[in-house]
C-alpha positions as a Markdown table, in Angstrom:
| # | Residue | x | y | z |
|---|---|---|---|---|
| 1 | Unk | -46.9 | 10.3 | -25.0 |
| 2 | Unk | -47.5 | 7.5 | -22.6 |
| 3 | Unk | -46.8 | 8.1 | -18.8 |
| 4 | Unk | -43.8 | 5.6 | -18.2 |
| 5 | Unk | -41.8 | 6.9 | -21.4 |
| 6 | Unk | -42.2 | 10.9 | -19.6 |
| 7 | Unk | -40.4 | 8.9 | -16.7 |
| 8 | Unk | -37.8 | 7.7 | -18.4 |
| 9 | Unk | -37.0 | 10.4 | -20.2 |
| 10 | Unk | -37.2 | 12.6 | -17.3 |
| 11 | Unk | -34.8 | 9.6 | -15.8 |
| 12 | Unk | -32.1 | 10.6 | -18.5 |
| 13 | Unk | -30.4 | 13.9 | -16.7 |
| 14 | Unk | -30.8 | 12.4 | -13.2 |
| 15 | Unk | -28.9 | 9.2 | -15.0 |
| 16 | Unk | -25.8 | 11.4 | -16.6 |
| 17 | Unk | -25.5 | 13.4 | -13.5 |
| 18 | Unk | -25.1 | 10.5 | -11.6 |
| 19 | Unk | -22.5 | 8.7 | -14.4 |
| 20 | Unk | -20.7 | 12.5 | -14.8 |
| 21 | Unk | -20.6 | 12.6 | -10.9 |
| 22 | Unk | -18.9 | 8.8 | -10.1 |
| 23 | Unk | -16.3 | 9.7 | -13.2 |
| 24 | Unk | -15.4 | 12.8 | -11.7 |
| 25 | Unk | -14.5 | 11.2 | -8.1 |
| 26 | Unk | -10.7 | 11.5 | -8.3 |
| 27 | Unk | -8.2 | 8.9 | -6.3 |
| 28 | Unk | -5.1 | 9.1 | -5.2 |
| 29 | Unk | -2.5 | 7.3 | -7.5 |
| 30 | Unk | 0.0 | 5.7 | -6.2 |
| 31 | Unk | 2.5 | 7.2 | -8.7 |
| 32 | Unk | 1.5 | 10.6 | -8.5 |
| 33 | Unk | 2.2 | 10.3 | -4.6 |
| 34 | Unk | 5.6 | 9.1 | -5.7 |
| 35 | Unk | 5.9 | 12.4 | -7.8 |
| 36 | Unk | 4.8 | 14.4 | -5.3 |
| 37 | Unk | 6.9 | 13.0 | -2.7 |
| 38 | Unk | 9.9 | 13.0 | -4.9 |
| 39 | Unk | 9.9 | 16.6 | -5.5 |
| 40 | Unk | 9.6 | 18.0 | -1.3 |
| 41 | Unk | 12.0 | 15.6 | -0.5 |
| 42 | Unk | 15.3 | 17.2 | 1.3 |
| 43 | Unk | 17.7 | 13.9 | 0.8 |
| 44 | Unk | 16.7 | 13.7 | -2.6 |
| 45 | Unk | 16.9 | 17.6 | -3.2 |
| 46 | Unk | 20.0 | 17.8 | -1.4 |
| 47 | Unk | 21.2 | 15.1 | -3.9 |
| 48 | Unk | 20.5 | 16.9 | -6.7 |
| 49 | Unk | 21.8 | 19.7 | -6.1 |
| 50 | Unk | 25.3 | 17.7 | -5.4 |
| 51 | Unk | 24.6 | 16.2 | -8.9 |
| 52 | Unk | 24.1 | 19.6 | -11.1 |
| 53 | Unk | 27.2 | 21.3 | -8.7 |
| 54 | Unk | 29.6 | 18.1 | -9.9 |
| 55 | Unk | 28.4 | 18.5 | -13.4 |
| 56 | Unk | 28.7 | 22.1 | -13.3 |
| 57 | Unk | 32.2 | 22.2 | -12.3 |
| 58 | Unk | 33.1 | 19.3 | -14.9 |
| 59 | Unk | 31.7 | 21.3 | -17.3 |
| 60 | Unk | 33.7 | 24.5 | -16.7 |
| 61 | Unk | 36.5 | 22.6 | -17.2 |
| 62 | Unk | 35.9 | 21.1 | -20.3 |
| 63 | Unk | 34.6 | 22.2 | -23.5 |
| 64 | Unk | 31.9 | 19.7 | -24.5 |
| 65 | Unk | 28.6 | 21.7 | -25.8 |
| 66 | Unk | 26.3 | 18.7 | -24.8 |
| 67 | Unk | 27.0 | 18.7 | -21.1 |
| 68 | Unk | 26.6 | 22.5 | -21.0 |
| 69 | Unk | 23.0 | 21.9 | -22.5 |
| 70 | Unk | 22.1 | 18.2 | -21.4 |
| 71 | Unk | 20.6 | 18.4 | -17.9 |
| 72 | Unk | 22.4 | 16.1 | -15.0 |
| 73 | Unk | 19.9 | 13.7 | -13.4 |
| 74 | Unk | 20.8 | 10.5 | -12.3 |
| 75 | Unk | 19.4 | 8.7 | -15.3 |
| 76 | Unk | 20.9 | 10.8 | -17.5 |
| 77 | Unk | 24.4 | 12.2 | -17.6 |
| 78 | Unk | 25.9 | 14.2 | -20.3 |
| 79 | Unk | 28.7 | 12.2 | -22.2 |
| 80 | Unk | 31.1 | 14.5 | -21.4 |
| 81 | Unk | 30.2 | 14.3 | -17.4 |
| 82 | Unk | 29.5 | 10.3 | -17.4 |
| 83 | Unk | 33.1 | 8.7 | -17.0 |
| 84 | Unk | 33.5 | 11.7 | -14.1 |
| 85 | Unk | 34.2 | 9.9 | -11.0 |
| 86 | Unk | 32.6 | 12.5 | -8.6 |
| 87 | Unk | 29.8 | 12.6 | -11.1 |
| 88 | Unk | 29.5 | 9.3 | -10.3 |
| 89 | Unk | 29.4 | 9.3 | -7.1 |
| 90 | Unk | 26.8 | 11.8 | -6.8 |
| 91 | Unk | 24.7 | 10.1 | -9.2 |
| 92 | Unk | 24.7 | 6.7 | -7.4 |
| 93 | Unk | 23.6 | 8.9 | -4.1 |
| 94 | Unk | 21.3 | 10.7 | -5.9 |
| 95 | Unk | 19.6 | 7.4 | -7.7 |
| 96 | Unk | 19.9 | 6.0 | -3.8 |
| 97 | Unk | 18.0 | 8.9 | -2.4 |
| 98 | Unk | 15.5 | 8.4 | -4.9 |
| 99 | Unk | 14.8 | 4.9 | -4.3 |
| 100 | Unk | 14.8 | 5.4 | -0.4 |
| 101 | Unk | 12.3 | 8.4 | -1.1 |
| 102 | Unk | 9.9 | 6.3 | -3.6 |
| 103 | Unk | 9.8 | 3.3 | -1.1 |
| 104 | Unk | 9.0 | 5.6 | 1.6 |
| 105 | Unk | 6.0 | 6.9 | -0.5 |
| 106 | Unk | 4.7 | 3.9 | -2.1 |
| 107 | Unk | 4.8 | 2.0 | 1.8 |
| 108 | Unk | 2.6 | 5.2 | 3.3 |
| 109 | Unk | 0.5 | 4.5 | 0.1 |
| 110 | Unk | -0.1 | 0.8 | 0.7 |
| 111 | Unk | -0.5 | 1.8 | 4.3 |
| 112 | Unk | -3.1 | 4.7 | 3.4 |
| 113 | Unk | -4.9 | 1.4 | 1.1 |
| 114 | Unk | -5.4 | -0.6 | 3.8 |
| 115 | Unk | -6.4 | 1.8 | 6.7 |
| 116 | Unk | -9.6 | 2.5 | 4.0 |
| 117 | Unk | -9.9 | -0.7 | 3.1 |
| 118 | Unk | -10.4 | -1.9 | 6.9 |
| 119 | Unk | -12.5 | 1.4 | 7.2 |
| 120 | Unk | -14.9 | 0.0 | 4.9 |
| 121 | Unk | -15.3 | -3.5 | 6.2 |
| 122 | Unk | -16.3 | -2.5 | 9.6 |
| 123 | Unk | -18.6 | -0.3 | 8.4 |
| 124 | Unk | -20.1 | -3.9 | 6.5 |
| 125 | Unk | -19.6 | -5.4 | 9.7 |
| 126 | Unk | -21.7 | -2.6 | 11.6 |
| 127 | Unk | -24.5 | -2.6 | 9.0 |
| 128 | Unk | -24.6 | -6.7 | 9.6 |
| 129 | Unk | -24.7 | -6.6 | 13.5 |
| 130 | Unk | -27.6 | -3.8 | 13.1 |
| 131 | Unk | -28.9 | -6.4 | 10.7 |
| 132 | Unk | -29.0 | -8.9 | 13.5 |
| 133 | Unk | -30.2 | -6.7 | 16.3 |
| 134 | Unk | -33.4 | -6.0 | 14.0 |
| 135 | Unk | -33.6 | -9.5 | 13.4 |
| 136 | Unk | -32.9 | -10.7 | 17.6 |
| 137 | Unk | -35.4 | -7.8 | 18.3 |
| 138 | Unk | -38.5 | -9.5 | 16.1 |
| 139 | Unk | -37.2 | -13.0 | 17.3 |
| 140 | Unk | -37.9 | -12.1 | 20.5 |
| 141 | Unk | -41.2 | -10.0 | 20.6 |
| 142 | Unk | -42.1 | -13.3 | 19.0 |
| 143 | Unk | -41.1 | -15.3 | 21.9 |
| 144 | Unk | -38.6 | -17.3 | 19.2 |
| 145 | Unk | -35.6 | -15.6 | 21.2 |
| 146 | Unk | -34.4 | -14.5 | 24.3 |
| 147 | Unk | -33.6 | -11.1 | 25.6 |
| 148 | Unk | -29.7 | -12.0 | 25.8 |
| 149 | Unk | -29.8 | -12.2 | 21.9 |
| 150 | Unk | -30.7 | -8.6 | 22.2 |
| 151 | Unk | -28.2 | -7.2 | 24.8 |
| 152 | Unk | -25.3 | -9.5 | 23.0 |
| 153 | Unk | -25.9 | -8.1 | 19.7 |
| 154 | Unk | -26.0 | -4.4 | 21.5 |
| 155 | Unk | -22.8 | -5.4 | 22.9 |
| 156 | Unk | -21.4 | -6.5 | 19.4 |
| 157 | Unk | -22.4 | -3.4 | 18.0 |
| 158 | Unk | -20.5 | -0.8 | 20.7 |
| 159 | Unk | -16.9 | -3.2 | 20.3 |
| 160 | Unk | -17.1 | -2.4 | 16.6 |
| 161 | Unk | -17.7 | 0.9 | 17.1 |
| 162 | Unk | -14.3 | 0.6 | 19.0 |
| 163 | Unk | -12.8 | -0.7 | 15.8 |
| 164 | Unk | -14.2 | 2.1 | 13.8 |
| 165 | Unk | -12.6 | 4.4 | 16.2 |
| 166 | Unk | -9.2 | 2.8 | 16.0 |
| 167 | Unk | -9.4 | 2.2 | 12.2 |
| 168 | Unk | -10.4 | 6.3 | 11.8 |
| 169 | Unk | -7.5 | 7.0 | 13.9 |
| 170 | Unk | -5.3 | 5.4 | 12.0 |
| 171 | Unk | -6.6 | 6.7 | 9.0 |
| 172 | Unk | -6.0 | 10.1 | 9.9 |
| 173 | Unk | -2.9 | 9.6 | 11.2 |
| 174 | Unk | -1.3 | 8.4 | 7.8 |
| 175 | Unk | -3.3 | 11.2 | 6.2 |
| 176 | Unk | -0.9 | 13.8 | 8.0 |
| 177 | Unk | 2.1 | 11.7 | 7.6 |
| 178 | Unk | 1.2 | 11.9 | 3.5 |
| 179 | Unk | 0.7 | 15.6 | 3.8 |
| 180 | Unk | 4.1 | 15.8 | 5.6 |
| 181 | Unk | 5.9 | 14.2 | 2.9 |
| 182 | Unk | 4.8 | 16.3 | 0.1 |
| 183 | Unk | 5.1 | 19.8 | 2.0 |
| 184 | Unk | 1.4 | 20.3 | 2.9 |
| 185 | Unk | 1.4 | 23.4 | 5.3 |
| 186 | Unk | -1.7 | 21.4 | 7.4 |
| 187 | Unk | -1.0 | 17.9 | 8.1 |
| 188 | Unk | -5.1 | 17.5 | 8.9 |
| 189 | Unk | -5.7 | 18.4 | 5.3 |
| 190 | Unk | -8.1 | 15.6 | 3.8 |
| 191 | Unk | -6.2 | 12.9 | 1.1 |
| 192 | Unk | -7.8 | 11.6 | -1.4 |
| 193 | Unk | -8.6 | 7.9 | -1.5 |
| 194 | Unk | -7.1 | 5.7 | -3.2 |
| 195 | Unk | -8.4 | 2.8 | -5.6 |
| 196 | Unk | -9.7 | -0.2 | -3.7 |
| 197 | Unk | -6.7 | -2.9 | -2.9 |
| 198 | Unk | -6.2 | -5.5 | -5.7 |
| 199 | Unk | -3.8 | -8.1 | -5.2 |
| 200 | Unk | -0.6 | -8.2 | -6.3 |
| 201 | Unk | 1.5 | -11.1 | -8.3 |
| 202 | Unk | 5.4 | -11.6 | -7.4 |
| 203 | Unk | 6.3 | -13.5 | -10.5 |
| 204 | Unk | 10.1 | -13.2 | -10.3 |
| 205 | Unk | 12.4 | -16.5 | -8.5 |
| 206 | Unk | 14.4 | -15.3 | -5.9 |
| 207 | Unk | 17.2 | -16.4 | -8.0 |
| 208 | Unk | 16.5 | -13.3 | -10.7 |
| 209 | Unk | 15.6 | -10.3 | -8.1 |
| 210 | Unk | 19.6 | -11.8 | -6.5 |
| 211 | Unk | 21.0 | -11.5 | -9.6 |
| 212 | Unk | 19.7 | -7.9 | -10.8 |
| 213 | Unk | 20.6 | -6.7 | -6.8 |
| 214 | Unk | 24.0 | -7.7 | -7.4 |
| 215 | Unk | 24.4 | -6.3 | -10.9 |
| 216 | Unk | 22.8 | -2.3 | -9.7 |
| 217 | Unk | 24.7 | -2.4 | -6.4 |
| 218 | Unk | 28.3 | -4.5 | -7.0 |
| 219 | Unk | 29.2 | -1.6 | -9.1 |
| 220 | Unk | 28.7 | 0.9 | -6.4 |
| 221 | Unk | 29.8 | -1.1 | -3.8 |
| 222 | Unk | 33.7 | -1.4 | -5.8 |
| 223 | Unk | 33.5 | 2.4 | -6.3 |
| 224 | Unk | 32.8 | 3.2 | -2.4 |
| 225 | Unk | 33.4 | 0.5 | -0.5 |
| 226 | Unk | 32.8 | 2.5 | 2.8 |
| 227 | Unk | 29.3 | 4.2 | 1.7 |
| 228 | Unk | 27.5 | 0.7 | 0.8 |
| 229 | Unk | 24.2 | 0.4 | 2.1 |
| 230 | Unk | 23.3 | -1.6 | 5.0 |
| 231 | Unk | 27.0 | -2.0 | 6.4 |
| 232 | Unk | 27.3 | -5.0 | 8.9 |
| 233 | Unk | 29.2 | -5.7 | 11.1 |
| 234 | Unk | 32.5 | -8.0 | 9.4 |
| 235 | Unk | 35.2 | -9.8 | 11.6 |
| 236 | Unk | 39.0 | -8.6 | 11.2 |
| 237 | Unk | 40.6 | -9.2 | 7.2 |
| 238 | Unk | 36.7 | -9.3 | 5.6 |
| 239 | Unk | 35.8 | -7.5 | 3.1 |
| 240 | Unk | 33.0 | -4.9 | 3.8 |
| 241 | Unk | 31.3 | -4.7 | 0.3 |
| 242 | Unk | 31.4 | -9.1 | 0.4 |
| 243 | Unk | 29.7 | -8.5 | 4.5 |
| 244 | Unk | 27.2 | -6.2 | 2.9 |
| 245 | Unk | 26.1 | -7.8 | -0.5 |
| 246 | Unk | 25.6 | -10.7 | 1.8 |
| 247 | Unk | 23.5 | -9.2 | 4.4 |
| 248 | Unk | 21.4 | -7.8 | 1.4 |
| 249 | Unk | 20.9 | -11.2 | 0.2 |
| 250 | Unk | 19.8 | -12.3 | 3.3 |
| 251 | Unk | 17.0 | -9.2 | 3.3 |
| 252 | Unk | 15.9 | -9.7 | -0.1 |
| 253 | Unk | 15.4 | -13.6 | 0.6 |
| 254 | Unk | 13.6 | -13.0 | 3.5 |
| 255 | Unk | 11.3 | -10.0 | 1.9 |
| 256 | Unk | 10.7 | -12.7 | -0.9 |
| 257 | Unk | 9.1 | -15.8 | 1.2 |
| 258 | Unk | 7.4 | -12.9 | 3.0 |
| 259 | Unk | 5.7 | -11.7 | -0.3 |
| 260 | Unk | 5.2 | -14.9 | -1.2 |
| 261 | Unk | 3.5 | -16.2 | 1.9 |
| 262 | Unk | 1.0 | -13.2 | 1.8 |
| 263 | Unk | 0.9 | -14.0 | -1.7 |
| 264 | Unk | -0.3 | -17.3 | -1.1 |
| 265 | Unk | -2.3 | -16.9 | 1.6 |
| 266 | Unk | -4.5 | -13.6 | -0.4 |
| 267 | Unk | -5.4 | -16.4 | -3.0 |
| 268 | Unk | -6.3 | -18.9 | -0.5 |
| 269 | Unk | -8.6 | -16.3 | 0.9 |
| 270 | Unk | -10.3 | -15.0 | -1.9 |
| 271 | Unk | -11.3 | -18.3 | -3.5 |
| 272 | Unk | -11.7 | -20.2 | -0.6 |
| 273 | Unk | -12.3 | -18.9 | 2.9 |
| 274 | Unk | -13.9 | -15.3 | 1.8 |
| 275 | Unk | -16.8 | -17.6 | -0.3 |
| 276 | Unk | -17.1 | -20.2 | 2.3 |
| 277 | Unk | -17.6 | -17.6 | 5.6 |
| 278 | Unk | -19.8 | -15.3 | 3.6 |
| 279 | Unk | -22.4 | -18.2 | 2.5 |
| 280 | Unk | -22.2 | -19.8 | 6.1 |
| 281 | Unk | -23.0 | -16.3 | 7.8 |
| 282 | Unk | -25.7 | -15.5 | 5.5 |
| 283 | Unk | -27.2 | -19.0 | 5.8 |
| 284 | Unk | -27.0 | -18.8 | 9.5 |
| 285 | Unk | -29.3 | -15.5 | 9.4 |
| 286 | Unk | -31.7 | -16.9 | 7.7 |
| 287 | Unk | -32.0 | -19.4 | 10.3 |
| 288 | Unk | -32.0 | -17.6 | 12.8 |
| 289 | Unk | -34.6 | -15.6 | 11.6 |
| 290 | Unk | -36.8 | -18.6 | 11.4 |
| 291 | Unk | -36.0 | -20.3 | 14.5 |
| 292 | Unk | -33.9 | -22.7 | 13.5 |
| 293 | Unk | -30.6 | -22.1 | 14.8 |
| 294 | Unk | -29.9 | -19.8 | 18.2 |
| 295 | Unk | -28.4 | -16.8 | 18.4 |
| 296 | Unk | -24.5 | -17.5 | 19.0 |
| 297 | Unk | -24.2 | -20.1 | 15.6 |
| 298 | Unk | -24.9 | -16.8 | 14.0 |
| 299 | Unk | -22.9 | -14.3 | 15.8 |
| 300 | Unk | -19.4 | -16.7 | 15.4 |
| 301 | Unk | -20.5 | -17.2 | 11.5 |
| 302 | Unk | -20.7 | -13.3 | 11.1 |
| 303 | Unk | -17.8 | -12.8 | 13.5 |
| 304 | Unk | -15.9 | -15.3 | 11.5 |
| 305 | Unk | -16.3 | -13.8 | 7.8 |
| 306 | Unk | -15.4 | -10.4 | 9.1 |
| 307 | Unk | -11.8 | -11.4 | 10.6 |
| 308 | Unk | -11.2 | -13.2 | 7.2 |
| 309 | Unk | -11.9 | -10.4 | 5.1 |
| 310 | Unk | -10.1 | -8.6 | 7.5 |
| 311 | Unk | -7.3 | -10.8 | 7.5 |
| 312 | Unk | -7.3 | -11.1 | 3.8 |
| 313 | Unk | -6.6 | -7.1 | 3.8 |
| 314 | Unk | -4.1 | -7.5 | 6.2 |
| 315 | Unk | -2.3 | -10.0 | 4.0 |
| 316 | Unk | -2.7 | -8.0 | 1.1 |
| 317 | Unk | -0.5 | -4.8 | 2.4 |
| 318 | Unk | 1.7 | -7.2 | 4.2 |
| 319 | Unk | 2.5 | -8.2 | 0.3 |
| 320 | Unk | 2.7 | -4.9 | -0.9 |
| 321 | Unk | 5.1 | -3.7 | 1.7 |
| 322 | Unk | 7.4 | -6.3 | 1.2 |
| 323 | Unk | 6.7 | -6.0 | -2.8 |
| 324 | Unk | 7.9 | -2.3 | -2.2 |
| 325 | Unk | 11.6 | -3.2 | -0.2 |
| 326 | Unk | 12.5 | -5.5 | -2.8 |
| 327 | Unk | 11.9 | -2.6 | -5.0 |
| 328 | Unk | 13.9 | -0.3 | -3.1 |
| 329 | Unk | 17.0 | -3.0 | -2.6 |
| 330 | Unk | 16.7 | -4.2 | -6.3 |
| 331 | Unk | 16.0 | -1.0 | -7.9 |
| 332 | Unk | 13.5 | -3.1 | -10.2 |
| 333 | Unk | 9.9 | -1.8 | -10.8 |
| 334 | Unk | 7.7 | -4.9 | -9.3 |
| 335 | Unk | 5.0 | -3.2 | -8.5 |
| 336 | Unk | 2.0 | -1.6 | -10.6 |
């Protein structure tokens, strides 16, 4: 047998182990957060237990088999338990808990998204600037550079470490306000990462996320006029349920030209500015490197692509937060 082919087969294990190792990395999923989260929250515990007490007590009094048997959740009432007014009630609060509960897990998800994302481009940007400083270095043993190349791109490097600093910080800290959330003894216990950011599409007019808020909270709103969400305040002889429907119409609209500015502005990034920066800062290293362009033309051009991507990332939870409130006001799934 031939030399190379006792490589590659000795290649083979080293290959699967590799292949078995990147398929057993596990991420966080956003919805198993949401589960998670769901299940240790006290509003939305609290909730249910209102729910099964209301359906217990409706059930004593009546003699309907399926509501003794059918559990109470606020997707799915027992006939004999769903024209109950207090059942009602306490389904609407629980199915309000819920969506308060899942919006403040999916936003410390997007939040947790980002903080890695930014982690990981300043890393890039670290491993360019060290780029350069090798680079300056040789330029100027070579008498191509001067020495202020060298000191600037030592200074470059210790602000980004700064970055890196803040970025871990704020990495951390969402990691203990996740393990807070679902119950976990140590808030320093490590998360797991989740999948890189993709960008999300809003694809719904403004006109059809009005008209499903109004038709999942004008119901609710007739029922208990005085427990509506996001009460403002009304003048003397106004209606409170017409004060708030409007002020949620006001949020939503705003949350929508929010999404879908950040929406806008993600595309412009990714096919525009993200491919333009990137060439221009790798043209103006190799340049540099061969004396024909000085040392700031390629410090802004590198300066330049980082901010975008960063800004791009920036953009892209901005659009995911706002993605999630319209969720949480319109009680419609808009997000992946």
């Amino acid at each position: 047998m031939s030399s190379w082919r006792q490589v590659l087969i000795g290649l083979v294990p080293l290959l699967l182990v590799t292949q078995l190792s990147a398929e057993a990395k596990t991420f966080l999923e956003c919805k198993t957060l949401v589960q998670k989260v769901l299940s240790n929250d006290h509003e939305v515990l609290r909730a249910q237990q209102r729910l099964r007490t209301a359906c217990m007590q409706k059930t004593q009094s009546s003699i309907a088999a399926d509501a003794a048997v059918t559990p109470c959740t606020s997707h799915n009432l027992p006939s004999a338990v769903a024209d109950d007014r207090e059942v009602m009630d306490a389904a609407e609060q629980l199915r309000d808990a819920e969506l308060r509960a899942t919006s403040r897990a999916k936003q410390v998800y997007y939040r947790l998204q980002h903080a890695y994302a930014a982690q990981e481009l300043i890393r890039a940007q670290q491993g360019r600037l060290r780029d350069l400083l090798r680079v300056a270095e040789a330029n100027y043993s070579a008498g191509k550079a001067l020495q202020q190349d060298v000191l600037k791109s030592q200074v470059e490097i210790s602000l980004m470490e700064t970055r890196a600093t803040e970025a871990e910080l704020e990495l951390h800290a969402t990691e203990s306000e996740i393990n807070a959330m679902v119950g976990q003894k140590s808030l320093g216990e490590p998360v797991p990462a989740p999948p890189k950011e993709t960008p999300h599409v809003l694809s719904l007019t403004i006109e059809k996320l009005g008209a499903k808020e109004d038709s999942t909270r004008s119901g609710a709103c007739e029922a208990k006029p005085t427990t509506t969400p996001k009460m403002i305040h009304k003048p003397d002889g106004a209606r409170p349920c017409d004060d708030s429907q409007k002020g949620l119409a006001l949020e939503i609209r705003q949350l929508y030209l929010k999404a879908k500015a950040a929406e806008k502005l993600v595309d412009l990034y990714e096919r525009t500015i993200l491919p333009q920066s990137r060439f221009a800062a790798y043209s103006s290293l190799v340049s540099y490197e061969d004396g024909n362009t000085n040392f700031l033309n390629v410090l802004t051009s590198s300066t330049l692509a980082f901010e975008a991507s960063m800004h791009c990332s920036e953009q892209n939870e901005e659009l995911s937060l706002a993605l999630v409130r319209l969720e949480e006001l319109t009680g419609m799934e808009l997000l992946d």
